[in-house]
C-alpha positions as CSV (number, residue, x, y, z in Angstrom):
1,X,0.0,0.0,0.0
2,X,1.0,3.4,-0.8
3,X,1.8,6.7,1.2
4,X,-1.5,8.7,1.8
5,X,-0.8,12.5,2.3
6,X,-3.1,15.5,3.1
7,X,-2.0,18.9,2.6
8,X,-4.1,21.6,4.2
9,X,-2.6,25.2,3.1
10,X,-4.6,28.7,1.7
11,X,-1.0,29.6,-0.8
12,X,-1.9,27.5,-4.0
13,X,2.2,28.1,-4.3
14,X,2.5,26.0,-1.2
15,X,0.1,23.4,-2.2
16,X,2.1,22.8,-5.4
17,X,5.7,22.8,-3.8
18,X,4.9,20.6,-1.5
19,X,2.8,18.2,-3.6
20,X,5.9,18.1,-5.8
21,X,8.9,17.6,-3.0
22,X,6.4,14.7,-2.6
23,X,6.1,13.1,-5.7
24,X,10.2,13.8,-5.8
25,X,10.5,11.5,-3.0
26,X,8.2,9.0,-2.8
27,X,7.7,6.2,-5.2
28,X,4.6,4.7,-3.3
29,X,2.1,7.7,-3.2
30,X,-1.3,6.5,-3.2
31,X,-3.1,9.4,-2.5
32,X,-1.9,13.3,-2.7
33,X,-5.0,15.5,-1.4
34,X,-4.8,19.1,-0.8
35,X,-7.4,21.4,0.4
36,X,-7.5,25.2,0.5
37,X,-9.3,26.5,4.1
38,X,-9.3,24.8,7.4
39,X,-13.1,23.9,6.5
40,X,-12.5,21.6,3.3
41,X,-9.4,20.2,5.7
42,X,-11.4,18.9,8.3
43,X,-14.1,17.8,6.4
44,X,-11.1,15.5,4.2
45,X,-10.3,14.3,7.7
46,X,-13.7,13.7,8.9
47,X,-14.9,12.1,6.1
48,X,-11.7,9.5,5.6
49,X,-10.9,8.8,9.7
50,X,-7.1,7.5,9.7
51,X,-6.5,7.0,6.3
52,X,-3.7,9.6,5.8
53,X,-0.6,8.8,6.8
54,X,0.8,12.4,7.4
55,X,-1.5,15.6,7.4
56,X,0.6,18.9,6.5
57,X,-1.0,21.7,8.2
58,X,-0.5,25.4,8.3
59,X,-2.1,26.8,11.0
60,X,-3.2,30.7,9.8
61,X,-6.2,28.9,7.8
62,X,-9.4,30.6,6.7
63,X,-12.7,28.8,8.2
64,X,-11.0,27.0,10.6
65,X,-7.1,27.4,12.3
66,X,-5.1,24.8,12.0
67,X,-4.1,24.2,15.5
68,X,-8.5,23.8,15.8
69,X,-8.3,21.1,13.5
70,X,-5.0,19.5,15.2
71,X,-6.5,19.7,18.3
72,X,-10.2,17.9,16.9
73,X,-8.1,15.3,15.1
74,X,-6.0,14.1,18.2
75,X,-9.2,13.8,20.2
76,X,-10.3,11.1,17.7
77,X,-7.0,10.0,15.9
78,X,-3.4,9.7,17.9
79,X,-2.1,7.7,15.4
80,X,-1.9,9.8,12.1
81,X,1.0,11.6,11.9
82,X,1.0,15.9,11.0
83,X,3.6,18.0,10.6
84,X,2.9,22.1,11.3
85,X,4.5,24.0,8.3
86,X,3.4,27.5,9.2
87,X,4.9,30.5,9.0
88,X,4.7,31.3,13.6
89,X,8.0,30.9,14.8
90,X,7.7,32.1,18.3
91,X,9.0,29.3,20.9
92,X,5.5,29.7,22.2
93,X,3.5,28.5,19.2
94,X,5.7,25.0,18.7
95,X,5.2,25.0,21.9
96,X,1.4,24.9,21.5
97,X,1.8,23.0,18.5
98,X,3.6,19.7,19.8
99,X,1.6,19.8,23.1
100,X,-1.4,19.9,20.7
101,X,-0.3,16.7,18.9
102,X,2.0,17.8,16.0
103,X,4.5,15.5,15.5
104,X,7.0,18.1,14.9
105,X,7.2,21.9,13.7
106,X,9.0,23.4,10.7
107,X,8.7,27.1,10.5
C-alpha cells in the first residue's frame, strides 16, 4: 500500500511545492490531497478517519485554524502523523503546537 498524504494550506504556491517535493521523493504515493481552508481540511479528515498517513497543516487557515483542526483530530486520531509548516516561529507556538499533537514543527 502506498503513502496517503493530506495537505491543508490557503497559498496555492504552497500546495504545489509541496505536492511536488512529494512526488520527488516517494515512489509509493497512493493518494496526494490538498485542500485550501481549514473547513475543506477537516471535512477530508472527517470524512476518511485515519486514512492519511501524514496531514501537512499550516495553522493561519481561513474557516477554521489549524491548531483547531489539530486539536479535533488528536481527540479522535493519535495515530496519524501531521507536521505544522506554518509561518509562527515564536517558541511559544511550537510550543502549543507539539503539546497539541503535532508530530513536529518546521517554520
Amino acid at each position: 500500500m502506498g503513502k496517503k498524504f493530506l495537505i491543508i494550506d490557503d497559498s496555492a504556491l504552497m500546495r504545489r511545492v509541496i505536492s511536488d517535493i512529494i512526488k520527488e521523493n516517494y515512489d509509493d504515493v497512493e493518494a496526494l490531497d490538498t485542500a485550501v481552508n481549514g473547513l475543506e481540511g477537516f471535512d477530508k479528515l472527517v470524512s476518511k478517519p485515519g486514512y492519511y498517513d501524514l496531514v501537512i497543516l499550516d495553522l493561519n487557515l481561513p474557516g477554521a485554524d489549524g491548531m483547531t483542526i489539530l486539536k479535533t483530530l488528536r481527540r479522535e486520531d493519535e495515530e496519524t502523523k501531521v507536521l505544522i509548516l506554518s509561518a509562527r516561529s515564536q517558541i511559544a507556538d511550537k510550543v502549543e503546537g507539539l503539546d497539541a499533537g503535532a508530530n513536529d514543527y518546521l517554520e
